[in-house]
DRENPA-3360 file (N, C-alpha, C; in nm, 2 decimals, always signed):
BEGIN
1 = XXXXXXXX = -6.10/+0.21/-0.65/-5.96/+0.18/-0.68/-5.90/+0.12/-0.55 ~ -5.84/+0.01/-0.58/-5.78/-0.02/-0.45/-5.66/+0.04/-0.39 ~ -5.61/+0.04/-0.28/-5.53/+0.17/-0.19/-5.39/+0.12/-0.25 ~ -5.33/+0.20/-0.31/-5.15/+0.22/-0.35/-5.07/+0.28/-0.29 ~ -5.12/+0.42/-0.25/-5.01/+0.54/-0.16/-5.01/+0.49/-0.07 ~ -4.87/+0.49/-0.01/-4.80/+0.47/+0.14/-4.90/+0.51/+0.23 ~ -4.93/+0.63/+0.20/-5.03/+0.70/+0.29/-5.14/+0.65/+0.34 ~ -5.21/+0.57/+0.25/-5.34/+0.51/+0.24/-5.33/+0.39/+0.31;
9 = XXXXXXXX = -5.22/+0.33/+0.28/-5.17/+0.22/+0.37/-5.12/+0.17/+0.45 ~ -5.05/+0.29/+0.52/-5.04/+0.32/+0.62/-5.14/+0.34/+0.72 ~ -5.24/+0.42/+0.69/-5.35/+0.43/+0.77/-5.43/+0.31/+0.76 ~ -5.46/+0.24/+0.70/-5.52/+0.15/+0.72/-5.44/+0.04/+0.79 ~ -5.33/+0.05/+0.80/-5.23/-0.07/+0.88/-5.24/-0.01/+1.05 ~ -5.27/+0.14/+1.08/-5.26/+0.17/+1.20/-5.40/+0.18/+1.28 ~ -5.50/+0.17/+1.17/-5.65/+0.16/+1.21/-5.70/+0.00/+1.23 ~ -5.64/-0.08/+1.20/-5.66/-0.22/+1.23/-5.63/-0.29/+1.30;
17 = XXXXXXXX = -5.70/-0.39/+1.38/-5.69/-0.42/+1.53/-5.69/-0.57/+1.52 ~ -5.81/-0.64/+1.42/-5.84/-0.75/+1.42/-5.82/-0.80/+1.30 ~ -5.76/-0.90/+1.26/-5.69/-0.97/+1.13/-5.80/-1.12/+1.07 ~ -5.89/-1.15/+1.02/-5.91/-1.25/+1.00/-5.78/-1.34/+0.85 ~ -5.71/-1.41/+0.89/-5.61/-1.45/+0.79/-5.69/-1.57/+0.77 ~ -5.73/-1.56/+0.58/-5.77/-1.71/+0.57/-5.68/-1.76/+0.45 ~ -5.62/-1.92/+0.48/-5.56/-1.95/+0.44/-5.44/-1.97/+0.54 ~ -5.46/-1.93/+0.64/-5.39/-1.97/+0.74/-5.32/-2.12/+0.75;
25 = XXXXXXXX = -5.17/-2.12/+0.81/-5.09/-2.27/+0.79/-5.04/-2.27/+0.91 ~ -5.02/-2.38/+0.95/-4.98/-2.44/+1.05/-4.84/-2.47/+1.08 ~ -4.81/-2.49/+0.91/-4.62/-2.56/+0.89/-4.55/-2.39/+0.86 ~ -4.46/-2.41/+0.97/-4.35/-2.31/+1.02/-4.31/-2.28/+0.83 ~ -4.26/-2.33/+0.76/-4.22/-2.29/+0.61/-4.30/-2.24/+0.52 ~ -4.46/-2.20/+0.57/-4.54/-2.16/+0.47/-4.55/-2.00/+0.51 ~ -4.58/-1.93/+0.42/-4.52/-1.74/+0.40/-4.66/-1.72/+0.51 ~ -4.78/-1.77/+0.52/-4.91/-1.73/+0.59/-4.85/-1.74/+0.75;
33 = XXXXXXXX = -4.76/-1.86/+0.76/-4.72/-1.88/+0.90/-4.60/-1.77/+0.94 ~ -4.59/-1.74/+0.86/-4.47/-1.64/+0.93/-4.52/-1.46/+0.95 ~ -4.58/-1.45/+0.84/-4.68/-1.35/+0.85/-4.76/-1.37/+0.96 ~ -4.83/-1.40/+0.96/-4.91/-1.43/+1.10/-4.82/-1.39/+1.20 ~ -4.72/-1.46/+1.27/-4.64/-1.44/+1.35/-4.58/-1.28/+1.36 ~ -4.54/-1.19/+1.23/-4.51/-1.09/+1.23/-4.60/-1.00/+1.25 ~ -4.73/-1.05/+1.23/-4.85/-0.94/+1.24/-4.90/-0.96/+1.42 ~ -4.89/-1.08/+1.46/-4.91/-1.05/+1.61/-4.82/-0.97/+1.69;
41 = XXXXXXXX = -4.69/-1.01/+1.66/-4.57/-0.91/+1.71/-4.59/-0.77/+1.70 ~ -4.66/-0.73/+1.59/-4.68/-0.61/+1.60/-4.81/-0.54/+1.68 ~ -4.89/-0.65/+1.68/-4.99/-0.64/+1.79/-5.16/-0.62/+1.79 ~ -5.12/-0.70/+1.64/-5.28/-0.71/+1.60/-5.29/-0.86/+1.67 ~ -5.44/-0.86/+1.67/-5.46/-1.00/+1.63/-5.53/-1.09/+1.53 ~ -5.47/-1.21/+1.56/-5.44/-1.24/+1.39/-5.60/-1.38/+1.41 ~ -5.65/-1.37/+1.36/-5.76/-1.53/+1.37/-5.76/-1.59/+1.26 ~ -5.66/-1.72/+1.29/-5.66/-1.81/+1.16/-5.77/-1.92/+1.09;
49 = XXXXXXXX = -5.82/-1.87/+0.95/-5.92/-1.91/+0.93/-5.86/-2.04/+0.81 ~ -5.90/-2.17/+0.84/-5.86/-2.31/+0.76/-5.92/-2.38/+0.76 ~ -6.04/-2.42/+0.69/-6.11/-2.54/+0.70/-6.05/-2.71/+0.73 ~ -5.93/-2.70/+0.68/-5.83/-2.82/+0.69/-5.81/-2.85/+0.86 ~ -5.81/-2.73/+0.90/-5.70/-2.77/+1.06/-5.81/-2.67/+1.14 ~ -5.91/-2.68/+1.15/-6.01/-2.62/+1.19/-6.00/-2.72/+1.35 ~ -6.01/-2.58/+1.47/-6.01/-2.68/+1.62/-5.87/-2.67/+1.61 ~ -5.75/-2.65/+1.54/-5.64/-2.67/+1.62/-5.57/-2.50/+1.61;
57 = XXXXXXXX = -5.44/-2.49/+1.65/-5.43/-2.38/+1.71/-5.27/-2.37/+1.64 ~ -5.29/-2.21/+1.57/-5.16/-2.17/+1.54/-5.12/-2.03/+1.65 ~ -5.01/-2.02/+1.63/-4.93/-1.91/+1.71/-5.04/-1.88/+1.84 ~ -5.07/-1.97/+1.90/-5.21/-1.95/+2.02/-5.33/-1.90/+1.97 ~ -5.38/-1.92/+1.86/-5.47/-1.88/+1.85/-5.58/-1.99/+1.77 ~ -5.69/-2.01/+1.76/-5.75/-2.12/+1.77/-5.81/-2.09/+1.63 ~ -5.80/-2.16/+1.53/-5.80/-2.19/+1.43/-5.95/-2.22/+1.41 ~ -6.06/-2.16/+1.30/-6.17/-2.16/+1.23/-6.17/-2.17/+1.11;
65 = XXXXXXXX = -6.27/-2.28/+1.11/-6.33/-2.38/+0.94/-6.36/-2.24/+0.84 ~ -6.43/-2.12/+0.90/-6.48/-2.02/+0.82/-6.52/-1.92/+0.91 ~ -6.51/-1.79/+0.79/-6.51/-1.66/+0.96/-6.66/-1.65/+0.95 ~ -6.72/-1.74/+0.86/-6.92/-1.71/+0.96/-6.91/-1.75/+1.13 ~ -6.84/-1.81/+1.13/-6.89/-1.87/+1.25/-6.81/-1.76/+1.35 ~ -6.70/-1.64/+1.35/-6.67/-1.57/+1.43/-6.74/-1.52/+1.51 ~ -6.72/-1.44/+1.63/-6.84/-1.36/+1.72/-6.78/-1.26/+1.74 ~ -6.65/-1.22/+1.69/-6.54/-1.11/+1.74/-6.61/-0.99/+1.59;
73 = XXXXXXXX = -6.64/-0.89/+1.58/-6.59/-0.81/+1.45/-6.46/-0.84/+1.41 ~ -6.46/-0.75/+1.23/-6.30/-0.82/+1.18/-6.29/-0.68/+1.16 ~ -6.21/-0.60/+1.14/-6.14/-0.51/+1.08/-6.12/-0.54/+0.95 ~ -6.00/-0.62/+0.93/-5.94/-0.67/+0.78/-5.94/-0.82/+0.78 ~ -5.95/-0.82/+0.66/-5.94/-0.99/+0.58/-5.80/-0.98/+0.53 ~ -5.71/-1.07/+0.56/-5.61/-1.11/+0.49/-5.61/-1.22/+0.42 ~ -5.64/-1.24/+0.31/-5.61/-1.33/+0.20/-5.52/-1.36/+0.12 ~ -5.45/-1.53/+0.22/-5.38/-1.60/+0.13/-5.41/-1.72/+0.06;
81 = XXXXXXXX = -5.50/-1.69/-0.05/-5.53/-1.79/-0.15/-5.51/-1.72/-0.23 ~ -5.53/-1.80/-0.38/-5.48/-1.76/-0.51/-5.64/-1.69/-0.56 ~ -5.59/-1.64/-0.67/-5.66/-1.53/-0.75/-5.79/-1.57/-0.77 ~ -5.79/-1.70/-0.80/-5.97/-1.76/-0.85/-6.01/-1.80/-0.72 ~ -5.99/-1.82/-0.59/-6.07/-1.84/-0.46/-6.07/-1.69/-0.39 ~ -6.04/-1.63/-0.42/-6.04/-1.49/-0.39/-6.19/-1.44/-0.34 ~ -6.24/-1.40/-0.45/-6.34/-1.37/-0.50/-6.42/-1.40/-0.37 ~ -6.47/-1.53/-0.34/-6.52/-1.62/-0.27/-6.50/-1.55/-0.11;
89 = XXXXXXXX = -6.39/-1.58/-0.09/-6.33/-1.52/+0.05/-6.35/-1.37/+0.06 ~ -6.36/-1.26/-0.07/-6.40/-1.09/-0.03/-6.56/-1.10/-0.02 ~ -6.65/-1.21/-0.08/-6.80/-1.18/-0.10/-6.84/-1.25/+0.06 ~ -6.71/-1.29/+0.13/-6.79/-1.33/+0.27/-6.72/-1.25/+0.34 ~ -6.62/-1.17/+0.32/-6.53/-1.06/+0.43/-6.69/-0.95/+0.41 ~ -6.73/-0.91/+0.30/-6.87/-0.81/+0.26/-6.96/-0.88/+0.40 ~ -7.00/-1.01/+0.37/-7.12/-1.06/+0.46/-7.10/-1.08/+0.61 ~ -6.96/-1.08/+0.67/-6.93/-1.08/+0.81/-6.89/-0.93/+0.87;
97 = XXXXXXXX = -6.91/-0.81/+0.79/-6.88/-0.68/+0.77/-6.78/-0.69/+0.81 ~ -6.65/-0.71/+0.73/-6.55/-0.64/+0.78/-6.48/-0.51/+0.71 ~ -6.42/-0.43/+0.78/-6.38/-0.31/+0.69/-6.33/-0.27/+0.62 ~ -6.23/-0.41/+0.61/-6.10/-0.39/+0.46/-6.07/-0.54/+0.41 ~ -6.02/-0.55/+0.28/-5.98/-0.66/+0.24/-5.85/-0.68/+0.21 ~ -5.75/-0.79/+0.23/-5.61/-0.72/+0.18/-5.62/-0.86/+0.09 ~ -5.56/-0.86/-0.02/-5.51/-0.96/-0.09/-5.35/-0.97/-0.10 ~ -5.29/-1.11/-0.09/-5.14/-1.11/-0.04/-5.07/-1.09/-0.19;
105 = XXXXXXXX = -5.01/-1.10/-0.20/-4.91/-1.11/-0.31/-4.92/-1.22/-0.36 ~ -4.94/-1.16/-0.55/-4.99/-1.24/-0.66/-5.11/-1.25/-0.64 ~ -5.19/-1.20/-0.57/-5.33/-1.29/-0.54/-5.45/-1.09/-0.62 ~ -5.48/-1.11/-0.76/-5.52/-0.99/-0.79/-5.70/-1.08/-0.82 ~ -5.81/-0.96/-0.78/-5.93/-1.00/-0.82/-5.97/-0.85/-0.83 ~ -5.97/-0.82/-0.94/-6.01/-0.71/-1.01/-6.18/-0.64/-0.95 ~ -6.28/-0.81/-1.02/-6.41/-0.78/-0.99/-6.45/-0.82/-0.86 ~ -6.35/-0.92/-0.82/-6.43/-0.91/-0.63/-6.39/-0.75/-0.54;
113 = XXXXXXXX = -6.24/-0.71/-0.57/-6.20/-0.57/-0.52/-6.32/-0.48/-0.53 ~ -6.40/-0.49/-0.69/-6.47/-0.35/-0.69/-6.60/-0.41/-0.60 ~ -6.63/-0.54/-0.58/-6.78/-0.56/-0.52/-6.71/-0.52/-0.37 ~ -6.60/-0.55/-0.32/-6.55/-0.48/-0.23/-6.59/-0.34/-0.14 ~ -6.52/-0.28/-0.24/-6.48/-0.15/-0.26/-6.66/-0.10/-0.24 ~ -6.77/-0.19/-0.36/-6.90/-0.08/-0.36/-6.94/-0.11/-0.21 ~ -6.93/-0.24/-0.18/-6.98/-0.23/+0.00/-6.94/-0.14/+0.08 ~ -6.82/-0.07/+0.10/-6.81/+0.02/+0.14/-6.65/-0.06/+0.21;
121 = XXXXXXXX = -6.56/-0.12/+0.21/-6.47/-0.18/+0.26/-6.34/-0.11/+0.15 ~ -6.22/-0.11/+0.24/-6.10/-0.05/+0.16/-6.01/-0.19/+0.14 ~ -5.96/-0.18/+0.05/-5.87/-0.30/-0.05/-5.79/-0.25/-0.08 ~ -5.69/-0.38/-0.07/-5.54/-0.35/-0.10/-5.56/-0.48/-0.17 ~ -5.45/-0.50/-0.29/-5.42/-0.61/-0.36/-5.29/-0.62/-0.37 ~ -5.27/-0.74/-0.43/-5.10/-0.77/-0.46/-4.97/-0.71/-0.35 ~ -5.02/-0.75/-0.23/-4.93/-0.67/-0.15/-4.89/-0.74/+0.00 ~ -4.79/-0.75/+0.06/-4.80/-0.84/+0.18/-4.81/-0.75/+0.28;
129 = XXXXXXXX = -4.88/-0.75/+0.37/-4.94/-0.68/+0.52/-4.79/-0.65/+0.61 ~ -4.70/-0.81/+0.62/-4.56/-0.74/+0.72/-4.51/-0.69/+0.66 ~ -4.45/-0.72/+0.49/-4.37/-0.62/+0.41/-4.37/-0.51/+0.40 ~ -4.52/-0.46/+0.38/-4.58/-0.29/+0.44/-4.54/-0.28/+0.59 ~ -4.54/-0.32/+0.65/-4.55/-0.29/+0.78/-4.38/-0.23/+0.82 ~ -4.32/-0.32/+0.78/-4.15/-0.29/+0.79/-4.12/-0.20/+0.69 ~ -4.16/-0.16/+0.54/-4.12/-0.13/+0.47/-4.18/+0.04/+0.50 ~ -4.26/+0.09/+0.58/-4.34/+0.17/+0.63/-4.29/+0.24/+0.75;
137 = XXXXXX = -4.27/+0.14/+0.81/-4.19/+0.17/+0.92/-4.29/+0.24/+1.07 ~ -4.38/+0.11/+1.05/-4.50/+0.14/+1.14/-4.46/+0.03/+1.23 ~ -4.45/+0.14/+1.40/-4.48/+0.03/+1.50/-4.55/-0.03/+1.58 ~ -4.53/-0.14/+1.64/-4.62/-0.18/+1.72/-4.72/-0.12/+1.77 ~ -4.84/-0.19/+1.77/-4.98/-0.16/+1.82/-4.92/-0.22/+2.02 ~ -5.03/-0.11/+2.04/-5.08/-0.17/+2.18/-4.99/-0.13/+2.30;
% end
């Protein structure tokens, strides 16, 4: 089951260090760019993953085509794509071991969550990372 209690979510927002966000945007008006920005403030770090803008650099941070090619461990995947690329993006968060998946708001995948979940990674769905964060009232890392 993927994580619902404050509790559950909490802990996993205070156990996470490293952010792979794919779906990452560059233009200041898109919800991934502002997120991002909220989630560094708080003191993770964020590695924005976009094949589109791959080689250039959001909020200082240098922007990758896909997280195979990372050398850092991930903690958590944040995913901002929609429901049907989903899938896709948790069966490679499983193959670059990272230890949690988050899916953003609106974005539900029922059967990639449980292939998730059987790897041994914790999932959250339908839910935004800084929304929790403020709504939680968890502060800054670091």
């Amino acid at each position: 089951m993927p994580l619902t209690s404050d509790d559950d979510i909490k802990a996993l927002l205070e156990r996470v260090r490293t952010i792979a966000l794919v779906g990452a945007s560059d233009r200041p008006d898109r919800p991934s760019n502002e997120v991002m920005a909220t989630l560094q403030r708080h003191g993770y770090r964020v590695i924005p993953i976009n094949p589109q803008i791959a080689g250039e650099h959001i909020h200082g941070e240098f922007v990758f085509g896909d997280m195979a090619v990372l050398g850092d461990p991930i903690d958590m995947v944040d995913i901002f794509r929609n429901s049907a690329a989903a899938g896709a993006v948790v069966d490679q968060a499983i193959a670059v071991g990272a230890k949690a998946v988050w899916m953003q708001l609106g974005v539900i995948d029922e059967a990639a969550a449980a292939r998730a979940e059987a790897a041994g990674l914790a999932v959250v769905m339908d839910r935004c990372p800084a929304i929790e964060l403020r709504r939680l009232g968890i502060a800054p890392i670091g």
